[in-house]
N, C-alpha and C positions, 0 to 999 in steps of 0.2 A: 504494500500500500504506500504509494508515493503521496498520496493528496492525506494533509491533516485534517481536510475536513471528511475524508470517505471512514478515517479513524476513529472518528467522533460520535460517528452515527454506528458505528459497531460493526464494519466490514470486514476487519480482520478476523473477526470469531467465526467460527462454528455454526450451524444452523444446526441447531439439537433434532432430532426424530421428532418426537413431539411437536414441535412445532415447526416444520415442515408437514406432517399430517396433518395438524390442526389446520395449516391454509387450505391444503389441499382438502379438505372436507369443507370450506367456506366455499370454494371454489365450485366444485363441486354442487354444493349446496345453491348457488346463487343464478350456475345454469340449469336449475330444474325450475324454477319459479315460472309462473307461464308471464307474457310480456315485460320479461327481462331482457337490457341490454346485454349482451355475449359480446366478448369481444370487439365491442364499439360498436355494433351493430344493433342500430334502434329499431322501434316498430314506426312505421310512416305511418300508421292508421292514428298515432297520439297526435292531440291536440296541436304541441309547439312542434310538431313536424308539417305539418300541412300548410300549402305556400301561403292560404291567406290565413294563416294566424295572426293575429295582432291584438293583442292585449290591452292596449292602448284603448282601441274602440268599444271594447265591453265595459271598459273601465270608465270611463270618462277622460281619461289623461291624454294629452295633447305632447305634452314636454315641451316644448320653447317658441310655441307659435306666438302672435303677438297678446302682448295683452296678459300671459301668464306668470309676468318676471315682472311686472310693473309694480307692483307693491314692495315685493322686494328691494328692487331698487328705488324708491324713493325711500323705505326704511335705511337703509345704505346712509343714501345720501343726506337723508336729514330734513328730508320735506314732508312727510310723510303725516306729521301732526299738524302740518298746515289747513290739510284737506279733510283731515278724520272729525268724526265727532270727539267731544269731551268725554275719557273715560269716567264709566258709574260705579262707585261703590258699591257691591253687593253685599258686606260684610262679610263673606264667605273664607274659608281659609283651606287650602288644598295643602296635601302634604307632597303632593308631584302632579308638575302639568307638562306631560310632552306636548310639542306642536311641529 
């Protein structure tokens, strides 16, 4: 082993019996499942293989047409409360808001 990093990941050792079996029963195991991919070979009948998939459309999502970065970038830039309403007090108190 010339490369320290092929060392590191444990290339120099041994593959025990045991787990060489162990793969080979996963292996095994994973071409018997019915539409599984084998060997990189997917099923075209799945959804994201068929040409008009698009996710986008089912979704509502557009990604960067116009119109959907606009808010963002006025938050950015700092105009963004120019245009907005006054925020309201709800008194509420959250212990986590993703957004």
């Amino acid at each position: 082993m010339s490369d320290p990093y092929d060392r590191h990941l444990g290339m120099d050792r041994p593959i025990t019996r045991r787990d060489f079996m162990n793969g080979a029963a996963m292996v095994i195991g994973a071409a018997m499942l019915p539409n599984a991919p084998v060997f990189g070979v997917t099923n075209p009948q799945e959804p994201q293989n068929l040409p008009e998939y698009d996710p986008s459309v089912k979704t509502g999502l557009r990604g960067s047409y116009p119109g959907s970065f606009e808010i963002a970038h006025s938050l950015r830039d700092g105009t963004f409360w120019e245009t907005a309403g006054k925020p309201v007090d709800t008194r509420k108190t959250y212990g986590l808001v993703v957004v």
